[in-house]
C-alpha positions as CSV (number, residue, x, y, z in Angstrom):
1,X,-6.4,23.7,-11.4
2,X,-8.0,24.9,-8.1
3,X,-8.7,22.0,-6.1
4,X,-11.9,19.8,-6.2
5,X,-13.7,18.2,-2.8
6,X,-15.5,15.2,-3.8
7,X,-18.4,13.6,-1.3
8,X,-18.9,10.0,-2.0
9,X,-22.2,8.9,-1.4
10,X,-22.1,5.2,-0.4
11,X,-25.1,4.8,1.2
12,X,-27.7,2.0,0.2
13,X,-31.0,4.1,0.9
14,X,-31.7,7.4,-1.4
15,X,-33.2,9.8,1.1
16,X,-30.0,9.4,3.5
17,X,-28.0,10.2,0.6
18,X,-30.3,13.6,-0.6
19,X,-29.9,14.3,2.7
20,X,-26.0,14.0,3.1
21,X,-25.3,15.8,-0.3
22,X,-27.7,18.8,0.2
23,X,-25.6,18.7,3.7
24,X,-22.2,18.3,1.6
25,X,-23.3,21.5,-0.5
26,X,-24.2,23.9,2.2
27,X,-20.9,22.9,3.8
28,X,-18.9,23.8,0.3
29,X,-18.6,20.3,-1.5
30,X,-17.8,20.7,-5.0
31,X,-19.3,17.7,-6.3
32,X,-21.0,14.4,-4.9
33,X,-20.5,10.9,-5.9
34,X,-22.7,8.5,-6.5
35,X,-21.2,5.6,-4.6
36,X,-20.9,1.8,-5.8
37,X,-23.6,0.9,-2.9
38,X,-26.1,3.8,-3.8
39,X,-26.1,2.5,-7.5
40,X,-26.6,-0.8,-6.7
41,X,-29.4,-0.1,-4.2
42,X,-31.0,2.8,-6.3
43,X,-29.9,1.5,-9.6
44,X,-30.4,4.9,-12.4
45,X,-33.5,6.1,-10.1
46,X,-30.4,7.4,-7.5
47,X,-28.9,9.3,-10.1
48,X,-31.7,11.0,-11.5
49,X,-32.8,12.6,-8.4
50,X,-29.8,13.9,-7.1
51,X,-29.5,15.4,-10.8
52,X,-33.3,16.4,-10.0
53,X,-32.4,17.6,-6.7
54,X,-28.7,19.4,-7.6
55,X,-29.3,20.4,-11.3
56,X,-25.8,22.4,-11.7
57,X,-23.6,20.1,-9.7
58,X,-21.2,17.8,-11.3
59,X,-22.4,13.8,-10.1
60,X,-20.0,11.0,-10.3
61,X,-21.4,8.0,-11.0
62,X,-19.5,5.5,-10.0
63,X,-19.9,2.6,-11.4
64,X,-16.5,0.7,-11.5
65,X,-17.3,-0.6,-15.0
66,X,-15.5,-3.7,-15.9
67,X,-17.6,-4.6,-19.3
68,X,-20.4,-3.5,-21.3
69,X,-18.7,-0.2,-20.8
70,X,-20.6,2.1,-23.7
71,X,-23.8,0.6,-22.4
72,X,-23.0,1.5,-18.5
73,X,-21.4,4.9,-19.4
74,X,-24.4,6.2,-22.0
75,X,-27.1,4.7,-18.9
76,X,-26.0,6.9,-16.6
77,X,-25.0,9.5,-18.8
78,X,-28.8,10.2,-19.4
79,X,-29.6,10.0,-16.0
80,X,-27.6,12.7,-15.4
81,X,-24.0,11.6,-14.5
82,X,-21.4,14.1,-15.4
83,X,-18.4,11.2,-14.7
84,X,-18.3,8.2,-15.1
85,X,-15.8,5.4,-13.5
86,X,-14.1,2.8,-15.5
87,X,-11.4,0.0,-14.1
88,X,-8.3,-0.3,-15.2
89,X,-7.9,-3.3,-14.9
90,X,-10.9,-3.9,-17.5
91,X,-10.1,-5.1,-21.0
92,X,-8.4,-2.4,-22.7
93,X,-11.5,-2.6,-25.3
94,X,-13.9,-1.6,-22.5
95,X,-12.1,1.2,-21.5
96,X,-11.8,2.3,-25.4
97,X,-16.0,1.9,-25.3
98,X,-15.9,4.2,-22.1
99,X,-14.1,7.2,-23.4
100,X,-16.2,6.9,-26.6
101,X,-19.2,7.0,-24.7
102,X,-18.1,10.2,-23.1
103,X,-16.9,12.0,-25.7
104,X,-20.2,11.3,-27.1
105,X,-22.7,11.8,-24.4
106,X,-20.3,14.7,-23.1
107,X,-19.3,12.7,-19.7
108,X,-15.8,12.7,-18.4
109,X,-14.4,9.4,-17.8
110,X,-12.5,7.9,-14.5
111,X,-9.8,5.5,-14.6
112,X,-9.3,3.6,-11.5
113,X,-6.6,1.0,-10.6
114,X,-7.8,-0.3,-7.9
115,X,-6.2,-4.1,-7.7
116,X,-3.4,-3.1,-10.3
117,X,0.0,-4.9,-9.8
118,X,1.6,-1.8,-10.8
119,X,-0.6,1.1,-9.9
120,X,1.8,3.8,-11.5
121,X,2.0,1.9,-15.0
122,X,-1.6,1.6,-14.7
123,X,-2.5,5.1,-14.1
124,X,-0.6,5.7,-17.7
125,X,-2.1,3.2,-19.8
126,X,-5.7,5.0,-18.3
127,X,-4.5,8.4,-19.5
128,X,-3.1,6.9,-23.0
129,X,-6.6,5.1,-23.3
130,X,-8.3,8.6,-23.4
131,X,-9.7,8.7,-19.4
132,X,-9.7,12.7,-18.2
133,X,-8.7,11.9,-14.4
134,X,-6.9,9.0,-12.4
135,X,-8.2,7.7,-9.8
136,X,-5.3,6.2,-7.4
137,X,-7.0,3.8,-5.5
138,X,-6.4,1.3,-2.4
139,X,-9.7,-0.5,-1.7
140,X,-11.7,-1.6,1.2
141,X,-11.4,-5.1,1.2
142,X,-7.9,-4.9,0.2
143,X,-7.0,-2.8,3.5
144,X,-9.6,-4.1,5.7
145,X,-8.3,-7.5,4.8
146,X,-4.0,-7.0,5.1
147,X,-4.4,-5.3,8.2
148,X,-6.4,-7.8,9.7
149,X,-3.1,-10.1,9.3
150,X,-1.3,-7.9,11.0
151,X,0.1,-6.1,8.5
152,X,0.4,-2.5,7.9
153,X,-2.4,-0.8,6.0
154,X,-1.8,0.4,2.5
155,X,-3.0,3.8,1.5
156,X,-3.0,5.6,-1.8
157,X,-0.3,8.5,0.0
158,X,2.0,5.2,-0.7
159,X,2.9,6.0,-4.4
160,X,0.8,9.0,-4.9
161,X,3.8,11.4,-5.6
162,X,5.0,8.5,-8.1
163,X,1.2,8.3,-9.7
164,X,1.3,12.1,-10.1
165,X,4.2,12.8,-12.1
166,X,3.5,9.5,-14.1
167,X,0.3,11.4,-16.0
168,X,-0.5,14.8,-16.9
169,X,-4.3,14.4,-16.0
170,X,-6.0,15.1,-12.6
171,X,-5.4,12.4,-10.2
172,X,-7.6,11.8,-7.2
173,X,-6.2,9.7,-4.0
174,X,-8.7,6.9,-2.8
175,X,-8.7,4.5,-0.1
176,X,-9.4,4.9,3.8
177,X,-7.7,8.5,4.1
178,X,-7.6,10.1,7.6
179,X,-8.7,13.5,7.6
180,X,-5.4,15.0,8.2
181,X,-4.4,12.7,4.8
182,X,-7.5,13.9,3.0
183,X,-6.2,17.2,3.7
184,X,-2.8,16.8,2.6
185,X,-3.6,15.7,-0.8
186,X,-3.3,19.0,-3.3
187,X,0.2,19.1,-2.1
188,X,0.5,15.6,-3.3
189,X,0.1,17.7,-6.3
190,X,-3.7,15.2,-6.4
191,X,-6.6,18.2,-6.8
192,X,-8.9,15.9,-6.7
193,X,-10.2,15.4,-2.9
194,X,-12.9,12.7,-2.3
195,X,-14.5,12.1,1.4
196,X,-15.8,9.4,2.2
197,X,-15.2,6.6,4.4
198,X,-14.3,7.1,7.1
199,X,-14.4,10.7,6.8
200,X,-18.0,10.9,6.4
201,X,-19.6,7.6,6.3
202,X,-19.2,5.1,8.7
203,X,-17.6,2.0,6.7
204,X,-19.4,-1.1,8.4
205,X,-22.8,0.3,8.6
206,X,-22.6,2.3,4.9
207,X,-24.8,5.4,6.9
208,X,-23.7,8.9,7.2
209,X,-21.1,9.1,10.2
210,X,-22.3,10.1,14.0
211,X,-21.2,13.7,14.5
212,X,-21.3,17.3,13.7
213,X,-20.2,16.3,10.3
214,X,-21.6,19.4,8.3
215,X,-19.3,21.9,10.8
216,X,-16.4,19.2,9.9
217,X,-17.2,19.6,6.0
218,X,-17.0,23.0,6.4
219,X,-13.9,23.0,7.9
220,X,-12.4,20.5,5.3
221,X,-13.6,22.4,2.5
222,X,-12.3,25.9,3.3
223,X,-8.7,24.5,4.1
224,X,-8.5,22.5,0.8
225,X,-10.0,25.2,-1.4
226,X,-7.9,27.8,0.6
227,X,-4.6,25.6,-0.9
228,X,-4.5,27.3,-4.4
229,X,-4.0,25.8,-7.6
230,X,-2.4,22.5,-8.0
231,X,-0.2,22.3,-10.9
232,X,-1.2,19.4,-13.8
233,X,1.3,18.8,-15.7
């Protein structure tokens, strides 16, 4: 498949984020994210008007569902969410209620492992559950947190090779990528390329980074979709 850029939108106010994605698209973003923060500041009202405001574009809504999963999924589903995100490391049953949800509501379904013990097994239970993408993922807290012991930082570029050729669904690398990183990721053999933090927003302050970020986006998004297409097994 050709690869995918991904804007996350984890902002907590709803103009900033209309903003930032009608920014994202002018710059070549593929699709936009509807971040953890954005949901719980907006709630469904976030997700209906960027599907009011970008009525072909796919919207990830990510929700990180750990249980009432069919509930979460068909919500957000009629708001206008084309994905949804569930956790691995939800009961297997909620995950099961995901997928159904999406095959009935005509969503595609996440699987992320953030927190797994083993992030490789995890990624394959997801895919034998039913989810239609991976998402390998290292999260905030978790790096904030190690590095701050003076440890070295984990990122997703870790065991992404290993997460890869464990599925034969999508996979999309998550988790405080460098730009250079972000970049590298479709020869990971991951087409799935998500910016965020700290790409694009600034991760204390959850507002759209200082900069000439659309010239940066556009930058970004010509060199990833100028890779070609990334094999899925």
């Amino acid at each position: 498949m050709k690869p995918i850029v991904q804007i996350s939108l984890d902002l907590t106010n709803i103009d900033e984020a209309l903003e930032t994605a009608a920014m994202a698209m002018r710059a070549g973003v593929d699709w936009l994210e509807a971040g953890t923060p954005l949901i719980l500041a907006e709630g469904l009202r976030g997700v209906r008007l960027l599907r009011e405001a970008f009525p072909n574009v796919p919207i990830v809504a990510d929700l990180k569902t750990m249980d009432g999963g069919y509930l979460e999924a068909e919500m957000m589903a009629k708001a206008g969410a084309t994905h949804v995100v569930v956790m691995a490391r939800a009961h297997e049953e909620t995950i099961k209620c995901v997928v159904q949800a999406g095959r009935d509501f005509g969503v595609k379904v996440m699987g992320d492992n953030l927190g797994c013990p083993d992030m490789v097994a995890a990624a394959k239970w997801l895919e034998d559950l039913g989810c239609d993408y991976v998402i390998h993922h290292i999260g905030y807290d978790e790096r904030r947190g190690i590095a701050a012991r003076g440890l070295r930082m984990p990122s997703p570029l870790d065991q992404l090779r290993e997460v890869v050729n464990a599925v034969k669904i999508p996979v999309q690398a998550v988790g405080g990528l460098s730009l250079e990183q972000a970049i590298q990721c479709p020869a990971y053999g991951a087409p799935l390329v998500v910016l965020g933090a700290p790409l694009t927003i600034d991760a204390d302050a959850f507002k759209t980074a200082d900069g000439n970020l659309e010239a940066s986006l556009r930058m970004i998004c010509s060199t990833i979709h100028g890779y070609g297409d990334v094999t899925v097994k």
